[in-house]
Structure formats: structure tokens, C-alpha cells
TIFIGU-820762 format. One record per residue (C-alpha): residue number from 0; residue in one letter; x, y, z. Coordinates in Angstrom, 3 decimals. Layout:
// residues N
R  resi  resn         x         y         z
R   NUM     A         X         Y         Z
...
//
This chain:
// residues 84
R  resi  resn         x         y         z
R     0     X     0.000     0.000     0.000
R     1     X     1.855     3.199    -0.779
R     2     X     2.069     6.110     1.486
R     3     X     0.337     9.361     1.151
R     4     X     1.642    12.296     0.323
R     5     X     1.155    13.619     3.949
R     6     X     2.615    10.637     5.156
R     7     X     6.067    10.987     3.041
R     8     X     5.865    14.806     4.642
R     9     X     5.725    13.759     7.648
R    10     X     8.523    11.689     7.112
R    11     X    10.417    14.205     5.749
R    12     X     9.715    16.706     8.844
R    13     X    10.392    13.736    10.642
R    14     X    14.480    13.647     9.372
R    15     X    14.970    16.787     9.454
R    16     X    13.608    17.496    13.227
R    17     X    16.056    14.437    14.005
R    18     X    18.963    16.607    12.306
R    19     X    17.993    19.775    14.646
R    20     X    18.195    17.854    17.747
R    21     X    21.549    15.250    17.076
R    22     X    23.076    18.313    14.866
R    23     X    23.840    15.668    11.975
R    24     X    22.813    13.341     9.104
R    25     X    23.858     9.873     8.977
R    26     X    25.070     8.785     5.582
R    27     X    21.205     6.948     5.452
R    28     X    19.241    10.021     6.647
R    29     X    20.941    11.940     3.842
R    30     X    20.398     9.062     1.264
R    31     X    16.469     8.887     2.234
R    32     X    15.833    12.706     2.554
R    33     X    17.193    13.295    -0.651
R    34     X    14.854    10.448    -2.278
R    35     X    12.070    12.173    -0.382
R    36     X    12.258    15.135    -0.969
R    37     X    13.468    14.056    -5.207
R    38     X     9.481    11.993    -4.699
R    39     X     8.002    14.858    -3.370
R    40     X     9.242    17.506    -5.864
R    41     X     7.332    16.053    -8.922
R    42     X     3.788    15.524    -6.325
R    43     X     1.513    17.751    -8.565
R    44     X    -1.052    18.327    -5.505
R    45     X     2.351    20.943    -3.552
R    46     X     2.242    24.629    -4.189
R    47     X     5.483    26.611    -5.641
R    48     X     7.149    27.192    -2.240
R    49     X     7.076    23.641    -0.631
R    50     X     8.246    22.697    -4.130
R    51     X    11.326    24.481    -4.405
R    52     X    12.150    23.981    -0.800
R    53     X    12.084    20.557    -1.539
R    54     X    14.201    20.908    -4.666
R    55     X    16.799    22.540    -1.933
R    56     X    16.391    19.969     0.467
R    57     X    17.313    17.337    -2.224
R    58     X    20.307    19.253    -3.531
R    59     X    21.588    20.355    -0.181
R    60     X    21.679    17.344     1.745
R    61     X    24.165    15.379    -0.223
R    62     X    26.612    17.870     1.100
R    63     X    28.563    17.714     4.570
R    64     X    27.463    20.509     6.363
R    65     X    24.070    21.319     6.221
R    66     X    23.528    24.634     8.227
R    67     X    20.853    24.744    11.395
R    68     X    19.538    27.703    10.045
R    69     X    18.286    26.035     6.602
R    70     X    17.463    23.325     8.624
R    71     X    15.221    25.092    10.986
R    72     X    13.898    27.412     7.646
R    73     X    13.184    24.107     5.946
R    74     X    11.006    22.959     9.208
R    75     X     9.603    26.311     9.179
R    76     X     8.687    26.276     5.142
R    77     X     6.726    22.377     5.982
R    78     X     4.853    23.457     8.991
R    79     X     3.617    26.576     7.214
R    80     X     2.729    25.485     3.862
R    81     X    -1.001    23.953     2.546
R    82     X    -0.194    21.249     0.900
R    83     X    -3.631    19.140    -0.015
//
């Protein structure tokens, strides 16, 4: 049965509030956040701005650092953003 689109959200809020509170990714949190947020990018039913947050979030996390403060804007962007 495949997961909703709220579901792979939640997910995704899910990694990244795990990142704010250890202050890392593990080489697998990075691997499934950027397939998540790759999924969620082409979900026709997200406005503009969760879109292109998401295209961020995909091309960002393959890196090393990841800064708290996109992080924390990232968080900010999901929990403030319609997306149904």
C-alpha cells in the first residue's frame, strides 16, 4: 500500500527534526531525505514554495554541512505550507 503524500511529509519533517536535535545526518538520513524530498518535488497536488524547498532539500543534503539555520527554515517552510 503506498504512502500518502502527507505521510512521506511527515517523514520528511520527521528527518529533518532528528537533524535539529543530534546536529547531523547519517550517511542513510541523507540518502532517504534526498529520495524524499526528489518523490516529493514532482507531487503535482504541492504549491510553488514547498516545491522548491524541496528541490533545496534534495540538492543540499548530499553535502557535509548542512547549516541549522536552513534546517530550521526548511522545518519552518513544511509546517507553514497547505499542501492538499
Amino acid at each position: 500500500m503506498p504512502i500518502s503524500v502527507e505521510q512521506k511529509l511527515g517523514l520528511l519533517r520527521d528527518l529533518l527534526q532528528n537533524r535539529q536535535s543530534e546536529q547531523y545526518f547519517t550517511a542513510n538520513e541523507q540518502i532517504q531525505l534526498q529520495q524524499l524530498a526528489t518523490i516529493l518535488m514532482h507531487e503535482p497536488t504541492l504549491n510553488s514554495s514547498l516545491s522548491q524547498t524541496l528541490q533545496t532539500i534534495a540538492s543540499t543534503t548530499g553535502s557535509e554541512n548542512v547549516e541549522d539555520t536552513a534546517v530550521q527554515q526548511w522545518l519552518s517552510t513544511l509546517d507553514n505550507t497547505e499542501y492538499s
